[in-house]
matplotlib code that plots the C-alpha trace (Angstrom):
import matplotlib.pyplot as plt

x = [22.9, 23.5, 21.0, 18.7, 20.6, 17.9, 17.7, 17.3, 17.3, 16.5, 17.2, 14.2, 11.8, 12.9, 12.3, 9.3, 8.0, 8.8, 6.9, 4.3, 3.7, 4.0, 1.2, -1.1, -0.9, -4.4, -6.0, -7.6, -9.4, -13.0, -13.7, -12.3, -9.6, -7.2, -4.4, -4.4, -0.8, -1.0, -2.7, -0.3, 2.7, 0.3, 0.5, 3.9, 4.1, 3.0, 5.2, 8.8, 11.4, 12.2, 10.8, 7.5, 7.6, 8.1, 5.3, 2.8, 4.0, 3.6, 0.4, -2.2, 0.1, -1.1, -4.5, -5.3, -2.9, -1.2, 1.8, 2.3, 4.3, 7.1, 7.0, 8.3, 10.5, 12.5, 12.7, 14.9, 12.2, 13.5, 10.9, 9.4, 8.1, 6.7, 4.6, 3.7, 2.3, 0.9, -1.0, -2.2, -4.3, -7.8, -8.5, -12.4, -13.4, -15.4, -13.8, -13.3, -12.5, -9.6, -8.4, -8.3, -6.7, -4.4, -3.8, -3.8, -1.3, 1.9, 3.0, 4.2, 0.6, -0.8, 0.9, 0.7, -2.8, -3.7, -1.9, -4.0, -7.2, -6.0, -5.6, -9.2, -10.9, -9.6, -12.0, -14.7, -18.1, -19.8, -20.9, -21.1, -17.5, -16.2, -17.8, -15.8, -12.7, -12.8, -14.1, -11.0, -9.0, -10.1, -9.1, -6.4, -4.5, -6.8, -5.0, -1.6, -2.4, -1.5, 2.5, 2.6, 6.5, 8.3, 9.4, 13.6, 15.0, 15.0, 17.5, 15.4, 12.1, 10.1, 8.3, 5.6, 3.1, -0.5, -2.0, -5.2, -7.8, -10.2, -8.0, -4.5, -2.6, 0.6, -0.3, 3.1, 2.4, 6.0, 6.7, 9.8, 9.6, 10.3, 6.7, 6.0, 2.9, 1.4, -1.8, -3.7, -6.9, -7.9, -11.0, -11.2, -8.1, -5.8, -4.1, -3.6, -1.3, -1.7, 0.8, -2.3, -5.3, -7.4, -5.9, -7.1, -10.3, -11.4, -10.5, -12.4, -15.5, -15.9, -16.5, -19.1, -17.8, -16.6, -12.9, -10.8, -8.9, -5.1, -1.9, 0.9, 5.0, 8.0, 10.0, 13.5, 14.7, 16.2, 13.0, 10.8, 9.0, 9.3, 10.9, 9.4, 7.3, 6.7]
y = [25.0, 21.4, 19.0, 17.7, 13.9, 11.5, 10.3, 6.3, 3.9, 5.0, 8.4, 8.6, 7.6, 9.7, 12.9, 11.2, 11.0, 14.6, 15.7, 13.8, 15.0, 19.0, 17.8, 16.4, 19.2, 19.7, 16.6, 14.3, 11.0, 10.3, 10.4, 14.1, 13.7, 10.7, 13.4, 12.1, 11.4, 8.6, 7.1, 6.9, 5.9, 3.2, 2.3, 2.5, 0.0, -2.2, -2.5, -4.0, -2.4, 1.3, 2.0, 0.9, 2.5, 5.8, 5.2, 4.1, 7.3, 9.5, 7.5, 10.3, 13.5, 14.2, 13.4, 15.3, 17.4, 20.7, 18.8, 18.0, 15.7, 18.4, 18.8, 15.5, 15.3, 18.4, 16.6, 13.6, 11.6, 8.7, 8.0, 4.8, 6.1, 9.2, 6.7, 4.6, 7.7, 8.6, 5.5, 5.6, 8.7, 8.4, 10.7, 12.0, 8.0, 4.9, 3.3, 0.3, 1.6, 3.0, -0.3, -1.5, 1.3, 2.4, -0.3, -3.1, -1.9, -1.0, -3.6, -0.8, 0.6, -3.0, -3.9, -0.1, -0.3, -3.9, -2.1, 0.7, -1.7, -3.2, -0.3, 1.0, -2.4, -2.6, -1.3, 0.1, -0.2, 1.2, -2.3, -1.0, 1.1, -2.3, -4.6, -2.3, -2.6, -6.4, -6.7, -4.7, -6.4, -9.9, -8.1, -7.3, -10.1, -12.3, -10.1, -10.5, -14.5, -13.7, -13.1, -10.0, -10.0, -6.7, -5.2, -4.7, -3.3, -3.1, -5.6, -8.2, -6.9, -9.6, -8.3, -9.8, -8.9, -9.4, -8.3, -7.2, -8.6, -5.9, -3.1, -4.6, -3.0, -4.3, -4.4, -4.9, -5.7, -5.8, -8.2, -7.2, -10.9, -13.1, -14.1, -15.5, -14.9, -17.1, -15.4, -12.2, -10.6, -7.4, -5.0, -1.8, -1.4, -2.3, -6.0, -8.5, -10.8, -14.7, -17.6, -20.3, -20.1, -21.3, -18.3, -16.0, -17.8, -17.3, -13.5, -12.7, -14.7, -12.2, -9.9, -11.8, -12.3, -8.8, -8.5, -10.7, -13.9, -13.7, -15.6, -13.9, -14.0, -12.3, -9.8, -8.9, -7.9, -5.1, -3.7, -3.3, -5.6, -9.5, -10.6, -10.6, -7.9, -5.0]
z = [-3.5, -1.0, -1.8, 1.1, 2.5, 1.9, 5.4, 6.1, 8.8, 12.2, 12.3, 8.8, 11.4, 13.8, 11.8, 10.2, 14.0, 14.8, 11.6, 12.3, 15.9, 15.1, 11.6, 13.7, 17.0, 18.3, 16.2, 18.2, 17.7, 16.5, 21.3, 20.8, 23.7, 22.4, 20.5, 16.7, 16.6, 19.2, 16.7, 14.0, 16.5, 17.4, 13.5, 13.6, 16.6, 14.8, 11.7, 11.2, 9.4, 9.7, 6.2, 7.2, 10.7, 8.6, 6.3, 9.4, 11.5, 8.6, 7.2, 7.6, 6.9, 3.5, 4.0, 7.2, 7.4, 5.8, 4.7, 1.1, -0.8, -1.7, 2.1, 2.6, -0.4, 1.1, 4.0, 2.9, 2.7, -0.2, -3.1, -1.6, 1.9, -0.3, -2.7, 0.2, 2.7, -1.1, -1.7, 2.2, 1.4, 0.0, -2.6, -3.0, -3.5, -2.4, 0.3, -1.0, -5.0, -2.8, -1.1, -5.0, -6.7, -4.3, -1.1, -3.2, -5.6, -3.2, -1.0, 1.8, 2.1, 2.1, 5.2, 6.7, 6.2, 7.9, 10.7, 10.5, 10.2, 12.9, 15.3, 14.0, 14.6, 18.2, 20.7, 17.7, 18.7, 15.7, 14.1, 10.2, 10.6, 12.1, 9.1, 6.6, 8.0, 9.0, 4.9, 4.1, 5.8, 4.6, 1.2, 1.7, 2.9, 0.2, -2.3, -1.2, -0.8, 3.1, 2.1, 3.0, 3.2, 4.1, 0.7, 2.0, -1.8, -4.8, -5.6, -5.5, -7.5, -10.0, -12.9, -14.4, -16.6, -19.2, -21.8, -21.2, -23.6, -23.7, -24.8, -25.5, -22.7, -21.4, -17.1, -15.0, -11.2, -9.8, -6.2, -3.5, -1.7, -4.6, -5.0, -8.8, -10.3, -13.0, -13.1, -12.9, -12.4, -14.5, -12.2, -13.3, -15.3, -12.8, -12.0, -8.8, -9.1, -7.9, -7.6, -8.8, -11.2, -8.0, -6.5, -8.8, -9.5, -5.7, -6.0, -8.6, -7.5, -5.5, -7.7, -9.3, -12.5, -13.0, -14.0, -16.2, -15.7, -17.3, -17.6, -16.6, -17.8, -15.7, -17.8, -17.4, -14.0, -14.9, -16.8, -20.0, -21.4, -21.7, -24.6, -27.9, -26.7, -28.5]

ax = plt.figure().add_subplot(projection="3d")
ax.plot(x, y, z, "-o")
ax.set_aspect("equal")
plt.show()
């Protein structure tokens, strides 16, 4: 049995665009005449790098539509545009539980999403709808400390990573842009990552005291844990 070429470049986002216009047929926008998928190339607009244009087209498949991750596996789709159009859809959760569990932890849906923000922001004359996504946005780029760098391989990933004093957990948050982290902040058993402790200090203000202030140390680049770790 020939197994499925994992597609790339240009022509990925090509097929990812054809998927997504046949997923999202007959959709159309919260007005009831703008066709969904409009929406989702508008995404893409906005977004450099194929791999991100593929993850912005595709952004909504799995959420709103019959597709399913096998779907895009079979496809050619290549592991990272399937986590990042994975992390894009929001399970059965608070909003903003979901910017923290899942946006704020892949650095393809962080920058699909501000793109998606931004596209939802534009125009929106629903005042609370509009608060949420301009307070998502602010988080968003607070928690990337506004590098939001496009993530180009995997040649060039940083880990780095805490214990976490309340259970004893090892927590790795890796970067694709080179971006050191010295410091971390545990909420709700997941980390963010910041290059200063006033960095980190500022983010978890915000959460009024709620989450855990920690040093962090890079491990090796090729994996595991740093050494002397167990």
């Amino acid at each position: 049995m020939s197994k499925t070429k994992t597609l790339k470049g240009k022509e990925m986002y090509l097929v990812a665009e054809g998927i997504a216009r046949g997923a999202h047929a007959g959709q159309t926008r919260r007005d009831g005449k703008t066709p969904y998928f409009k929406h989702v190339q508008e995404v893409a607009s906005r977004l450099k790098g194929w791999e991100l244009k593929t993850i912005g087209v595709l952004h909504d498949t799995l959420e709103d539509t019959a597709l399913t991750e096998k779907d895009l596996a079979d496809a050619g789709f290549p592991a990272r545009i399937i986590a990042g159009v994975k992390a894009m859809t929001k399970p059965e959760m608070e909003y903003f539980t979901y910017i923290q569990k899942q946006i704020l932890q892949n650095p393809d849906a962080r920058q699909v999403k501000l793109a998606d923000l931004a596209c939802n922001i534009k125009g929106n004359d629903k005042p609370e709808q509009k608060a949420k996504y301009l307070k998502a946005q602010k988080l968003i780029k607070q928690a990337a400390g506004t590098r939001l760098a496009i993530r180009t391989d995997d040649t060039d990933v940083r880990r780095f990573w805490a214990i976490d004093p309340n259970n004893g957990d090892a927590l790795m948050l890796a970067t694709f842009d080179g971006t050191a982290y010295a410091f971390g902040v545990i909420i709700n058993d997941s980390i963010r990552g910041f290059a200063t402790q006033e960095e980190a200090e500022a983010f978890l203000a915000q959460f009024k005291g709620d989450g855990q202030l920690v040093t962090m140390i890079e491990g090796p680049a090729g994996g595991g844990l740093p050494k002397g770790w167990k």
